[in-house]
C-alpha positions as CSV (number, residue, x, y, z in Angstrom):
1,X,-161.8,-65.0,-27.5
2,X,-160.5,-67.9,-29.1
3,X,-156.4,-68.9,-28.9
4,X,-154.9,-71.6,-31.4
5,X,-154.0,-74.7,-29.6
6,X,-150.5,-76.0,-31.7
7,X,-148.1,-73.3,-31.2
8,X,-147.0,-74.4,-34.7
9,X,-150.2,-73.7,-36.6
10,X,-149.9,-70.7,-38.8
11,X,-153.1,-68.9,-37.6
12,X,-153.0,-65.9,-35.5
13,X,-152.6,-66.7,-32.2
14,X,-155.6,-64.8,-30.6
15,X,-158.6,-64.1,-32.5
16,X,-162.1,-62.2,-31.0
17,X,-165.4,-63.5,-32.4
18,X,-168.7,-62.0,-30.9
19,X,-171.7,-63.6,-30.3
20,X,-174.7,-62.5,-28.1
21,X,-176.9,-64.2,-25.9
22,X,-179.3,-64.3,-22.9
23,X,-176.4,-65.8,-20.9
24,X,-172.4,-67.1,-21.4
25,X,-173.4,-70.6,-22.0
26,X,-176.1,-69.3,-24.7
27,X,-173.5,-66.8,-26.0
28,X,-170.7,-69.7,-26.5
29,X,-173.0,-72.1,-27.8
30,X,-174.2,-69.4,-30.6
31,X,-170.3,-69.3,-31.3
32,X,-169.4,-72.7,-31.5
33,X,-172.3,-73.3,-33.6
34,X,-171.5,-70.7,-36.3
35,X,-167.6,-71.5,-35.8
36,X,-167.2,-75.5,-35.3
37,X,-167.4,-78.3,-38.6
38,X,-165.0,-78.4,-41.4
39,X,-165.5,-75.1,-42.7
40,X,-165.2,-73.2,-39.7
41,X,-162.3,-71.6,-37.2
42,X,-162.4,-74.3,-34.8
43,X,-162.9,-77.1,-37.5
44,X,-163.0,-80.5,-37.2
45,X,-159.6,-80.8,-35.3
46,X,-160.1,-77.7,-33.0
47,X,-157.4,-76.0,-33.7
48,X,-158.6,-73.1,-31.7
49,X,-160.4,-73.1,-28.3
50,X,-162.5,-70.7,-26.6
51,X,-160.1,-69.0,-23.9
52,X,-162.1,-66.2,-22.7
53,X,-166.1,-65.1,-22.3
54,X,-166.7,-61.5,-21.5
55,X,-170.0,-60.4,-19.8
56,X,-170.4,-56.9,-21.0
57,X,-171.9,-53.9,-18.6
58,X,-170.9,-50.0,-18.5
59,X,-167.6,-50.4,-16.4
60,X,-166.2,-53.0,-19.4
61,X,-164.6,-50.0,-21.2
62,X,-161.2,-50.0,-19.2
63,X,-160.9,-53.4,-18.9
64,X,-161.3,-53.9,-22.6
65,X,-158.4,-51.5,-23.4
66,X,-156.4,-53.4,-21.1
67,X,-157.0,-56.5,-22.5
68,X,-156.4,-55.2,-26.1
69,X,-152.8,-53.6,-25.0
70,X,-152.0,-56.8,-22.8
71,X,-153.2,-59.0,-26.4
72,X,-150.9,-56.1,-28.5
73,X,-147.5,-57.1,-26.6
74,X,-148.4,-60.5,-26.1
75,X,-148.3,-60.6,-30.1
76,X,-145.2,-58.1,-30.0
77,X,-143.1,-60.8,-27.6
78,X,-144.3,-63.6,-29.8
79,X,-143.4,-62.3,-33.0
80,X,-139.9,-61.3,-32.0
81,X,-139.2,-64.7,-30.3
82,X,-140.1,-66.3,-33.2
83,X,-138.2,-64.0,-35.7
84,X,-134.8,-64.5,-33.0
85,X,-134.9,-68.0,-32.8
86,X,-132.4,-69.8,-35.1
């Protein structure tokens, strides 16, 4: 999972990218690779970081829902801050 690092870029604040590998480090290099240089997510001025690494098994399933309804009202709290702020 990747999370911008300016709180005043315009991105979306969490964005999931999946790449595969033998092991985390293999897994995050794949996705740096594919997402770092000037054309990419990260870009040249990583504007995004990699925040979380998820080692996937059978017993992932409930943790992963968590995680996407914790990332739903983290985006739900962000958005109305933002849109009451004057």
């Amino acid at each position: 999972m990747a999370q911008r690092t300016d709180p005043e870029h315009p991105g979306a604040a969490v964005l999931t990218n999946y790449a595969y590998g033998e092991s985390i480090e293999e897994a995050v290099t794949k996705a740096r690779a594919a997402l770092e240089g000037p054309d990419g997510l990260y870009g040249d001025r990583g504007m995004y970081r990699v925040v979380e690494v998820v080692d996937e098994g059978p017993c992932s399933q409930v943790r992963q829902q968590e995680d996407a309804r914790r990332r739903y009202l983290t985006t739900v709290v962000e958005n109305a801050t933002t849109t009451v702020r004057p």
